[in-house]
Every structure is written in structure tokens, then in C-alpha cells.
N, C-alpha and C positions, 0 to 999 in steps of 0.2 A: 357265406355260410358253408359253402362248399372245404374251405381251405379248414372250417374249426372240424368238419368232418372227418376230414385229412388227421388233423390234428390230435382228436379225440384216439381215432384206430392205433395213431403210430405212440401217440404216449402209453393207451389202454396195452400196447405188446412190449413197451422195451421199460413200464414202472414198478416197481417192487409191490408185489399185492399189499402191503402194510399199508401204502401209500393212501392207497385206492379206498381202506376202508378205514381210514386213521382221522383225526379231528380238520386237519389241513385244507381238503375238498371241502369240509362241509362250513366251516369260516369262510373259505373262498366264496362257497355261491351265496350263502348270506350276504357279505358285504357286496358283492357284485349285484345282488335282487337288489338293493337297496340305492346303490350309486345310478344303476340303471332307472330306478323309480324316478331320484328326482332328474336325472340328465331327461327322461323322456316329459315329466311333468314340467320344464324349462322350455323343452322343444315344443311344444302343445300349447303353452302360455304364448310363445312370442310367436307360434304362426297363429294364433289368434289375434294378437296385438299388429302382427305385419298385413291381415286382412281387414282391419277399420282405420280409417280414416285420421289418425294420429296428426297433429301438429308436425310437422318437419322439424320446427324447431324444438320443440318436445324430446322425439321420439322419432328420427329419421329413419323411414321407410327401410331403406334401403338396408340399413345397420340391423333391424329386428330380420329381414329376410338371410344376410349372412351367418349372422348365427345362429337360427333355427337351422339352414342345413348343416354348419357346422358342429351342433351341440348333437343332430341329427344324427351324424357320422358317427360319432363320438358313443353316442347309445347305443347304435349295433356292433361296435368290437365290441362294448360291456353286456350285450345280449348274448353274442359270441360264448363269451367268458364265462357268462351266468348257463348257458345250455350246455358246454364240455365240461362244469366242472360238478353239474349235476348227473350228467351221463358216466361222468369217470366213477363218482360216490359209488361205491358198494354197498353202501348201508341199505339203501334200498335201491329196488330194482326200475331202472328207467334207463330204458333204452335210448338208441339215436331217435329212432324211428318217433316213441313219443312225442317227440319237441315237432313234429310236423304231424302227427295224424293226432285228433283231437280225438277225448276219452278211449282210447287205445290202451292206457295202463290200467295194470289191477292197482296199482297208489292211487289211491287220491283222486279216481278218475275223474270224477267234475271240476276239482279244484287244479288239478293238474289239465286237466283241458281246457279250462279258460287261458290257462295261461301258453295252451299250448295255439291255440283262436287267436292270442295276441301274437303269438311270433307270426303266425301267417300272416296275417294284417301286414305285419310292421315288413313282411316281405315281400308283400305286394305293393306294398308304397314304396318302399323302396328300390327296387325293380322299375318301376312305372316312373318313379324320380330321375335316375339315370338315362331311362328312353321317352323323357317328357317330349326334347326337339322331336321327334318320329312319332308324337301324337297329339291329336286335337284336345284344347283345351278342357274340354265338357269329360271325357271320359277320367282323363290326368286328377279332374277335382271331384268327379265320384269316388274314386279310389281315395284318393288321399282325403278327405273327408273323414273314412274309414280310422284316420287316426287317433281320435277322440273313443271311438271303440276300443282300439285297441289300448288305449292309456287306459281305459276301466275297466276292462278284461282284465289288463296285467295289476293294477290295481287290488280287485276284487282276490283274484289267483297270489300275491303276496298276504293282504289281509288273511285270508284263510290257511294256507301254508306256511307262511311264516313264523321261524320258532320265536322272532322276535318282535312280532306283531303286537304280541299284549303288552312287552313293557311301556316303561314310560314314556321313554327316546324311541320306539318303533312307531308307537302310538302318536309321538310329535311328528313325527318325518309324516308318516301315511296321510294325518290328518290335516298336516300344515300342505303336503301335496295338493289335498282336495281343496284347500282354500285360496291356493293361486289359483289353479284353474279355474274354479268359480267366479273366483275377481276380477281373473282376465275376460272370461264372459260374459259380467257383470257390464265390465269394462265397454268392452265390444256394443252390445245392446245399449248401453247408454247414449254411448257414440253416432248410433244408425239412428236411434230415434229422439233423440234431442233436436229441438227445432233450429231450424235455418234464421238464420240473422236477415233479416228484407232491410240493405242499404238503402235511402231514395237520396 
């Protein structure tokens, strides 16, 4: 996050103001809220799926834990993406600062502080992911727990924000989002408490 910060100051000084408050940004963080939606509702499904007890020959453990960190990675360059190219918009005023101190804007404060609740979330799991070896397990899984939070926070924060929420195809994406995850949890709990086979 450090480097989109970088990023944000050096383009916000060397880009044509037309840029900054022209149709371009604001296409950008659309489709970036969006891609980031489902890459984090993927990542949220399969570390749910990599925590029950799955078939191997199914559903091999191992395969659902690789791509949840990879799909994982993958979400914060496009949170990256979705935060400098909201800070760059001129249209309205949202600082850097926003995107880490929660209802700080006169925008949108609640709606933009849920979403701004999910970037911290998602940077303390992430943070805590990287220096998992250098902590004991109990702490590593309160925090990242935390990620289901932050999938409804930013959830919630697109829903309400989002110019493209009401249509038909926003309203598929958001709503078909919440129904993985349910499924996967559906999934999950089925799993824990389905009875045991007693072989004699």
C-alpha cells in the first residue's frame, strides 16, 4: 500500500488536471470495486472450503489453501487500484488519508467508512499473513477471521456506493457474490456436523 501511495502523489503531480476529473478514473474504480468484489468473494469461499474437512479426492486441501493466497494477492494490487484511482477522481473529494481513517470524509462518510473498515481489515490480514512464521497460531486466526468482516463491509460499502449497484448486471455480480459465500458456509456447516460413519 505504501508503493500505491507513492504512486497516487507522483501521478497526482506530473497528470494533466483533465485527467483527474475526466470519465477515465471514474470507469477505473468502478470496474476495479467490482473485480476486487468477486476476487475477495473467491478468496473468502475457498478459505472457507480449505477449513472443512473436504474429500481429498474431491477437493484437495492443499489446492483450495494455494489459491486462496493467490487469488488473495491478487485482490490487494486490485484494492491498490480501486483506492489511487478514487483518490486521483476529482469529482469528488477523497483524500489518501480516507482510505485508512474510517468516516474521516464529508462523502459518503458511513458508506465510505465501511469501506474504508474493510481496507484495514484486509491490512491486517495481510500484514499478519506475511509474519504468520513469527506468530502463534491463535492470534494469526483471530485476525484473519476478521476476513469475513471485511468481505461485508466492502460488500455493504459497494452496495451503497456503487453507481452501478442497481442495475441488473451489478445486482447479479453483488447478489450472486453473497450466494457463494453462503453456500460455501452452508457447505462448511454441513460438513462439521454431518454424522460420522461408525465402521464395525
Amino acid at each position: 500500500m505504501t508503493a500505491g501511495l507513492l504512486t497516487t502523489s507522483l501521478i497526482a503531480a506530473t497528470k494533466p488536471k483533465g485527467l483527474m476529473s475526466g470519465p477515465e478514473l471514474w470507469f477505473a474504480n468502478r470496474g476495479t470495486g467490482f473485480v476486487l468484489l468477486i476476487l475477495l468473494t473467491f478468496a473468502t469461499m475457498l478459505g472457507v472450503l480449505s477449513t472443512a474437512r473436504v474429500s481429498p479426492r474431491l477437493w484437495p486441501r492443499m489446492l483450495s489453501q494455494g489459491l486462496h493466497r493467490n487469488v488473495s494477492l491478487l485482490a490487494v494490487a486490485f484494492l491498490t487500484a480501486h483506492v489511487v484511482t478514487a483518490v486521483l477522481d476529482t469529482f469528488v473529494d477523497i483524500r489518501w488519508w480516507h482510505a485508512f481513517i474510517p468516516f474521516a470524509s464529508s462523502y459518503q462518510p458511513l458508506w465510505l467508512g465501511l469501506g474504508t473498515l474493510s481496507l484495514d481489515l484486509m491490512l491486517a490480514i495481510t500484514l499478519t499473513s506475511v509474519l504468520r512464521h513469527r506468530m502463534s497460531h491463535t492470534p494469526w486466526r483471530a485476525i484473519h477471521i476478521t476476513a469475513y468482516g471485511a468481505w461485508a463491509l466492502g460488500l455493504v460499502h459497494g452496495l451503497q456506493l456503487g453507481t452501478d449497484a442497481a442495475s441488473v448486471w451489478g445486482g447479479a455480480i453483488n447478489y450472486g457474490c453473497i450466494a457463494v459465500v453462503l453456500l460455501a458456509v452452508l457447505a462448511r456447516v454441513g460438513i462439521l456436523v454431518r454424522p460420522k460413519v461408525v465402521t464395525t
